[in-house]
KOLLO-347842 format. One record per residue (C-alpha): residue in three letters; residue number from 0; z, x, y. Coordinates in steps of 0.02 Angstrom, whole numbers, always signed. Layout:
// KOLLO-347842
ala,NUM,Z,X,Y
...
***
This chain:
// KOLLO-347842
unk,0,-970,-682,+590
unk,1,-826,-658,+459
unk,2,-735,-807,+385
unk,3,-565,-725,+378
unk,4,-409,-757,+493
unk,5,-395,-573,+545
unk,6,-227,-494,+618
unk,7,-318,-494,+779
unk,8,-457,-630,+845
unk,9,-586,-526,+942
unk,10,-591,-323,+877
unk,11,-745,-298,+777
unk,12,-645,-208,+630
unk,13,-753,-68,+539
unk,14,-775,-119,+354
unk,15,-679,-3,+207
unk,16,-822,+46,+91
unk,17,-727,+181,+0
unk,18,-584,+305,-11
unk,19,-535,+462,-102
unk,20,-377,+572,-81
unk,21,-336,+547,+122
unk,22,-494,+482,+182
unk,23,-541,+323,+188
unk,24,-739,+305,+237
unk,25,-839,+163,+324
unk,26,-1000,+75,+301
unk,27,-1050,+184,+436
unk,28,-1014,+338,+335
unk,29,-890,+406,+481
unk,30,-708,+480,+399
unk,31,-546,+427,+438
unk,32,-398,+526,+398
unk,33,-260,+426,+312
unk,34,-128,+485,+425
unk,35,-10,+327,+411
unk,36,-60,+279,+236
unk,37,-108,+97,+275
unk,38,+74,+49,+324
unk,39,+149,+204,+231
unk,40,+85,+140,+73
unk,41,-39,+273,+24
unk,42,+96,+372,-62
unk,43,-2,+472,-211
unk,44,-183,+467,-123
unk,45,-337,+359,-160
unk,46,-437,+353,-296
unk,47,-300,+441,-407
unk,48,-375,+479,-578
unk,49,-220,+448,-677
unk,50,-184,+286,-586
unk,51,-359,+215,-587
unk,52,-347,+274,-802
unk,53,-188,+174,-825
unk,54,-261,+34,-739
unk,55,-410,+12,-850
unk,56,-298,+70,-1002
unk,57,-197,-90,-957
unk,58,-329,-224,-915
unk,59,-409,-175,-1081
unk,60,-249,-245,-1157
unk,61,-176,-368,-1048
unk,62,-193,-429,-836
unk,63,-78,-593,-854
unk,64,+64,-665,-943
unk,65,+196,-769,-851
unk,66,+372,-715,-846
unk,67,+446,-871,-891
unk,68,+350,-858,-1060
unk,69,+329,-657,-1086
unk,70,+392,-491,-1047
unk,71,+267,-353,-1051
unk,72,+273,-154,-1117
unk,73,+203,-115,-935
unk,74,+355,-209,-837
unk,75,+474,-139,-970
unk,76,+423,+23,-940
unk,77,+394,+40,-746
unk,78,+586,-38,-762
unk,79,+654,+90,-890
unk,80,+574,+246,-769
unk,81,+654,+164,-611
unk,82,+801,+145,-668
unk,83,+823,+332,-757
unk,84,+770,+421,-595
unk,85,+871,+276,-460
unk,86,+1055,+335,-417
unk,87,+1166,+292,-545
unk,88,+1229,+134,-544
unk,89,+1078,+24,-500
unk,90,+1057,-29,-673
unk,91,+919,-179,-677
unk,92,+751,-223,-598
unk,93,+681,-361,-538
unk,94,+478,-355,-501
unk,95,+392,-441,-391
unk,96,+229,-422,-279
unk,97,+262,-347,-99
unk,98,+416,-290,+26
unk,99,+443,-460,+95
unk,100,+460,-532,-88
unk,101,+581,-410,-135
unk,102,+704,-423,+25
unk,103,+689,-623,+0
unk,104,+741,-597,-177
unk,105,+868,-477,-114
unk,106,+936,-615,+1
unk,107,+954,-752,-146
unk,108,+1001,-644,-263
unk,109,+1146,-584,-128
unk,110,+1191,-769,-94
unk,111,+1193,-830,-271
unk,112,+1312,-688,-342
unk,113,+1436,-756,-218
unk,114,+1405,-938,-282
unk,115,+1432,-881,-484
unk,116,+1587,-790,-422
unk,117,+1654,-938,-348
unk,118,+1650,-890,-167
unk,119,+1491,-1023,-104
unk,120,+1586,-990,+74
unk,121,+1507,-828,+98
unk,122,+1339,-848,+173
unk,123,+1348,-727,+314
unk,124,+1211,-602,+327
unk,125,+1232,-464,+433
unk,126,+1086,-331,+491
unk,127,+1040,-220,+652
unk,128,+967,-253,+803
unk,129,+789,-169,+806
unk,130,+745,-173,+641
unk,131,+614,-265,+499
unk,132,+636,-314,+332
unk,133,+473,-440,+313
unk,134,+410,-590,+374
unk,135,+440,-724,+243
unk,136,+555,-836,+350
unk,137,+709,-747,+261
unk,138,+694,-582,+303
unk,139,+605,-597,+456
unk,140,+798,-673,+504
unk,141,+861,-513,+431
unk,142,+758,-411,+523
unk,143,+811,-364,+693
unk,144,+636,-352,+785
unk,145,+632,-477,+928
unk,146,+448,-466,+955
unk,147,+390,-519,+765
unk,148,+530,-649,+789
unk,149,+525,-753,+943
unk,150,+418,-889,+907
unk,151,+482,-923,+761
unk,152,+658,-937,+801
unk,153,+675,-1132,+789
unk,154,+651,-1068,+591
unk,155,+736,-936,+562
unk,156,+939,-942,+476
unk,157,+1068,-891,+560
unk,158,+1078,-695,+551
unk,159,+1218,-600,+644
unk,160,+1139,-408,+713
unk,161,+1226,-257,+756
unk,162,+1166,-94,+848
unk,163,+1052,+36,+753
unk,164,+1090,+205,+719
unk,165,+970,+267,+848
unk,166,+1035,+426,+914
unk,167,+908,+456,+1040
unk,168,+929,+295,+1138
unk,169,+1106,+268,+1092
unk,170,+1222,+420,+1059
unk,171,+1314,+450,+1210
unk,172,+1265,+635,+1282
unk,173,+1459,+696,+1247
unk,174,+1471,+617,+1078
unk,175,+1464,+674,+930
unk,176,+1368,+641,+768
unk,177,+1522,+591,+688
unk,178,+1599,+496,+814
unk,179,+1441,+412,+842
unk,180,+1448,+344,+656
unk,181,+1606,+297,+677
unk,182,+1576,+198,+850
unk,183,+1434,+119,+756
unk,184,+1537,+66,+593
unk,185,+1716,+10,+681
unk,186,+1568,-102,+756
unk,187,+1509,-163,+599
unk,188,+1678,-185,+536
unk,189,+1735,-294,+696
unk,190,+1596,-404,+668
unk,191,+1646,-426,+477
unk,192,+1831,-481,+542
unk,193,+1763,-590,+700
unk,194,+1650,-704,+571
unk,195,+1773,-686,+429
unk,196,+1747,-557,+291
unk,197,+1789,-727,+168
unk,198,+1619,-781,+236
unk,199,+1495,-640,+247
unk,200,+1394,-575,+102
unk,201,+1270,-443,+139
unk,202,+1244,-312,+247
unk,203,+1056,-244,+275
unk,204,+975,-82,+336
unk,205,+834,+23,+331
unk,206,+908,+205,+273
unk,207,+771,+273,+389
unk,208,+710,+148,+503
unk,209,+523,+125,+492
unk,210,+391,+53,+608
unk,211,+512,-35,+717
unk,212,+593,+117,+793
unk,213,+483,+238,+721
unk,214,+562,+355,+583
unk,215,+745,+331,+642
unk,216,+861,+398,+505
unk,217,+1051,+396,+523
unk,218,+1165,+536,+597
unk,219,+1323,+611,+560
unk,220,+1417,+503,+383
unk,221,+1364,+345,+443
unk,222,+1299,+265,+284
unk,223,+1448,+330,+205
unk,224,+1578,+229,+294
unk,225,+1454,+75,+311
unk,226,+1490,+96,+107
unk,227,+1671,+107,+122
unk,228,+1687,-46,+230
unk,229,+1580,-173,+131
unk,230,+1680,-110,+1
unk,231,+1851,-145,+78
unk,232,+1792,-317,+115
unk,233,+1681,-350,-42
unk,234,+1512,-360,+67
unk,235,+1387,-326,-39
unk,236,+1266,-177,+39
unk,237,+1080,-217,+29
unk,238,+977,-47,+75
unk,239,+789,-101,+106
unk,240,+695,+64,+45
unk,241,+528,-41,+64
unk,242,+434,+73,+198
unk,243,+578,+233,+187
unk,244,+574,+241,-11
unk,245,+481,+304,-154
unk,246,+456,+484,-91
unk,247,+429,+456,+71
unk,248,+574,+539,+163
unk,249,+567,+678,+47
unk,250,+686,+615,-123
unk,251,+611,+467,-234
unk,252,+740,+352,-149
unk,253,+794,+376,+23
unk,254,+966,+346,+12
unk,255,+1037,+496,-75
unk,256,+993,+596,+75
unk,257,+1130,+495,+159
unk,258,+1254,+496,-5
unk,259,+1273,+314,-54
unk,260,+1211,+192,-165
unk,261,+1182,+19,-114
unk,262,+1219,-136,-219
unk,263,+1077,-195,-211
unk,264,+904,-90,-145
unk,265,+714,-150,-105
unk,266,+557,-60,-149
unk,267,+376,-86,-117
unk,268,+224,+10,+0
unk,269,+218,+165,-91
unk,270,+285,+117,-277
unk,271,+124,+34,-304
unk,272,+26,+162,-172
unk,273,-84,+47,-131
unk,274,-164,+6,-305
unk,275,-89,-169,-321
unk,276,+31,-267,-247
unk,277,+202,-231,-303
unk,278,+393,-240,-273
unk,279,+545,-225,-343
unk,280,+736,-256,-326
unk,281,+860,-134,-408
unk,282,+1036,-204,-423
unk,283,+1198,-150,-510
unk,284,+1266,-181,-679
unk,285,+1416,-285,-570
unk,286,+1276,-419,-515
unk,287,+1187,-417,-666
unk,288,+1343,-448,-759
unk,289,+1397,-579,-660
unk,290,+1230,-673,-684
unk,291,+1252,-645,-881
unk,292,+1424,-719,-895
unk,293,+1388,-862,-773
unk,294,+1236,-977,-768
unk,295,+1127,-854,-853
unk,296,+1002,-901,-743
unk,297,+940,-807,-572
unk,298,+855,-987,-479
unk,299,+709,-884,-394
unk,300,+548,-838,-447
unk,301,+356,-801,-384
unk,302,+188,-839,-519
unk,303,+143,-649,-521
unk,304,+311,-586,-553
unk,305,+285,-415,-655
unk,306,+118,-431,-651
unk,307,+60,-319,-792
unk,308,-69,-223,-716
unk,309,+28,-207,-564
unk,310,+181,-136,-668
unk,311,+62,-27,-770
unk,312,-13,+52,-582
unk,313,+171,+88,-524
unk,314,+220,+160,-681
unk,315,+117,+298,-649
unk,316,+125,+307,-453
unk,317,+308,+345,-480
unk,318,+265,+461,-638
unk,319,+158,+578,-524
unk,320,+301,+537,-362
unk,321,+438,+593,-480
unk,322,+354,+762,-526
unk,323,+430,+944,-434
unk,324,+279,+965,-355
unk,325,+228,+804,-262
unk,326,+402,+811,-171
unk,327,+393,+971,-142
unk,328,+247,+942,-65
unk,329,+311,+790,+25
unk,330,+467,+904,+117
unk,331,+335,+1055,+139
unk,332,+213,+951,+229
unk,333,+328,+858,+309
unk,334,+410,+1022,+404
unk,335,+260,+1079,+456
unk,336,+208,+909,+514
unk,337,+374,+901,+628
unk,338,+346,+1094,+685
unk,339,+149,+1062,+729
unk,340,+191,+896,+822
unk,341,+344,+990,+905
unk,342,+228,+1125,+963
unk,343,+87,+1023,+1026
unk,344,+141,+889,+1099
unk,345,+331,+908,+1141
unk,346,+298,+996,+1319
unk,347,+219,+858,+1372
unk,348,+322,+736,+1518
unk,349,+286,+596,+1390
unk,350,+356,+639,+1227
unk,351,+537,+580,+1243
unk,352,+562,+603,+1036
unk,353,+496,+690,+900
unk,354,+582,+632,+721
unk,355,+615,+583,+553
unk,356,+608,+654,+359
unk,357,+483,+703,+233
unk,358,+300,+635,+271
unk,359,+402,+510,+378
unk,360,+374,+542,+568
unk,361,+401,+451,+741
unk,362,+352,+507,+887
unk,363,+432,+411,+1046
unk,364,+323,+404,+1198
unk,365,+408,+387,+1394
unk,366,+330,+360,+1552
unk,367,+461,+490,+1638
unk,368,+562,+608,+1497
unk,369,+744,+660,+1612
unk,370,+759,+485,+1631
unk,371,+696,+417,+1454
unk,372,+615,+289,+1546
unk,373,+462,+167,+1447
unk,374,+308,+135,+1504
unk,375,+255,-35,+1560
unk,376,+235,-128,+1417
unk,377,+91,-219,+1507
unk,378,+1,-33,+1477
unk,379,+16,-83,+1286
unk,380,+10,+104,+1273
unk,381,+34,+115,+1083
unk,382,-142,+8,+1072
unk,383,-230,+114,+1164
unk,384,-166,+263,+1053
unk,385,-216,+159,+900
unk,386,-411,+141,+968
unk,387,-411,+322,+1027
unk,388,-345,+404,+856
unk,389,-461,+265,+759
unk,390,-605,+343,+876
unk,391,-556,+513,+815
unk,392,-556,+461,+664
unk,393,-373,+449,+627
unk,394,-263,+301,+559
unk,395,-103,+301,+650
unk,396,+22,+169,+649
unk,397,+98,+147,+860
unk,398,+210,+3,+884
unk,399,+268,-63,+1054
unk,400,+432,-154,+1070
unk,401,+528,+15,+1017
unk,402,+692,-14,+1124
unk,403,+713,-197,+1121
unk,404,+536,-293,+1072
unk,405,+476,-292,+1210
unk,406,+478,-115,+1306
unk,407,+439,+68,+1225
unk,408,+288,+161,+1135
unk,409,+302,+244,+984
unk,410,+185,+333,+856
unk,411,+234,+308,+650
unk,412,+115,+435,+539
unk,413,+162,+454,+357
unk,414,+16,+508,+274
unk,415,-12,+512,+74
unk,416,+98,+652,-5
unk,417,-53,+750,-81
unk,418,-99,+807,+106
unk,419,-122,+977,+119
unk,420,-75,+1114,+273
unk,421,-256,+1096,+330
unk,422,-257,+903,+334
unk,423,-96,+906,+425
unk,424,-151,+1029,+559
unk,425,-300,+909,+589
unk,426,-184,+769,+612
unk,427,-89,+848,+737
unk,428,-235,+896,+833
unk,429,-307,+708,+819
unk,430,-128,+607,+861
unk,431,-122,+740,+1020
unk,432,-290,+719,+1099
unk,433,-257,+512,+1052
unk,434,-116,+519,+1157
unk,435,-181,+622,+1274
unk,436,-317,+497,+1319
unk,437,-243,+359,+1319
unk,438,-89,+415,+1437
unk,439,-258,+469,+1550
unk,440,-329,+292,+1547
***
């Protein structure tokens, strides 16, 4: 009988005995392919001999010093590299140790810029409907998903939502891209002017949406002219690259794909890659500044704050992330994921959706495809995928919920970026005859 408060009361959950590369093998001995890394954290592989090196390297010097006493070479220098390879003009880093953390800290750090600037009026926090940004009580309020928040509610801050960029459920069938964007941000600008743009601070969103909606990225210039509006009304724009970022969609952060830079973006999942618990906040030189001329003083903080041999992990995760070849690999693999998922599964009558970037991919399930219609949620179809690609020995990530958090199936796979065209076909061929069976049951 195990001890442990487990995610789910009842499942017998096989135990992790080791891992190398993409597998990750049982006490049983029995495989599983790492095709979701975890939750997309798995970014450089298990077991990665340069990671594992710097580890040791780093708890033969130092595992602890507190940040209110001591900065560190190994926080220092995962800082220095994040900074030289972000988009120019995120200038500073804060550390700490997961995606929640990081959007929380986001949130403050959001709230008390407007407070040093002498504008404590704007508390407003704008985000979209249908998406996640953690579930500290802070940015599960940001987050959009109304199945992770409705019994929490009572709790929650206020939090104002808009609609996703979600072209498949969304986009009218005669409109375009571009108009689509613009339908979407004229909406986030009238909700700016209805609440007061003296009042709001922050807007929020997932470049590519992750296991909410399933790989959703943006269409048309949307980001784009979400930048130019925050900017007319001095919103600050909070990107949260925890699940999207670090590689995954193809480019070490997410949001150059879509042209903008945020003032203020979150990182986690696959900076670490699974070797410690990390996060981090990069923010511009304009917050930072504002900080160092005011109280001096950023009123937040966590005990394992750039935890050394956490910093000392992600320093090299990104290292080996950064190099030609790994995102290379990431967009290679990543088109024939989309092409081998297109061909095997997107003649079936329930496959409404095939999408996404780099090792990033959602696939949508529907119970009848003319009418995009979702299965009964009763079905819980994406658990029964989950058990049948587990029984093929497969990690997948399905979510239910997809359309509003309550109705919709989809499948989120983003395996580690070292897969190679081999692994990828077998992942095809497993997610296919997991869906397969459990649309048959």
């Amino acid at each position: 009988m195990s001890r442990i408060l487990h995610r789910s009361i009842g499942p017998v959950l096989p135990h992790a005995a080791s891992a190398q590369g993409v597998y990750i093998t049982d006490s049983n001995g029995k495989r599983y392919l790492d095709g979701s890394g975890g939750a997309a954290v798995t970014s450089v592989g298990h077991g990665h001999p340069e990671v594992l090196t710097a580890m040791r390297e780093q708890m033969d010097t130092l595992c602890y010093a507190h940040t209110a006493f001591f900065t560190t070479d190994a926080a220092e220098a995962l800082a220095e590299r994040l900074v030289d390879l972000a988009p120019e003009g995120l200038d500073y880093v804060y550390l700490v140790s997961g995606g929640s953390e990081a959007v929380e800290a986001a949130l403050k750090l959001a709230r008390q810029y407007f407070c040093e600037a002498g504008e404590p009026q704007r508390r407003h926090i704008i985000a979209r409907r249908q998406s996640y940004h953690g579930n500290t009580l802070g940015a599960l309020a940001t987050g959009g998903n109304a199945m992770r928040r409705a019994q929490f509610q009572p709790l929650l801050p206020e939090t104002h939502h808009v609609s996703p960029c979600y072209a498949y459920r969304e986009q009218a069938p005669t409109e375009t891209s571009e108009a689509y964007a613009a339908r979407l941000a004229d909406e986030l600008e009238a909700k700016i002017l209805a609440l007061g743009p003296e009042n709001v601070m922050a807007f929020v969103a997932e470049p590519v949406v992750g296991a909410t909606l399933g790989a959703v990225a943006s269409v048309g210039d949307y980001f784009k002219r979400v930048r130019h509006i925050c900017d007319r009304y001095g919103v600050l724009l909070i990107l949260d690259e925890v699940m999207c970022g670090m590689g995954r969609t193809g480019s070490l952060f997410a949001c150059t794909q879509d042209g903008v830079t945020p003032d203020i973006l979150t990182i986690a999942k696959g900076l670490g890659g699974g070797y410690q618990p990390i996060g981090a906040v990069m923010l511009s030189e304009k917050i930072y500044t504002r900080f160092a001329e005011g109280s001096k003083l950023f009123q937040h903080g966590h005990t394992y704050l750039g935890h050394p041999l956490a910093a000392a992990a992600a320093n090299k995760v990104v290292e080996i992330i950064a190099r030609p070849e790994t995102l290379a690999n990431v967009n290679a693999m990543g088109e024939r994921l989309q092409r081998g998922l297109e061909a095997a599964l997107m003649d079936s009558p329930y496959v409404g959706d095939i999408r996404g970037r780099g090792l990033f991919r959602g696939i949508e399930l529907v119970a009848d495809k003319h009418t995009r219609e979702p299965f009964d949620p009763a079905r819980k179809l994406y658990a029964r995928i989950k058990r049948q690609a587990m029984a093929r020995g497969l990690i997948s990530y399905p979510m239910g919920g997809t359309l509003d958090g309550t109705r919709g199936d989809h499948v989120l796979l983003a395996p580690p970026y070292i897969i190679t065209a081999d692994e990828i076909d077998v992942m095809v061929e497993r997610i296919k005859a997991a869906i397969d069976a459990a649309i048959k049951e």
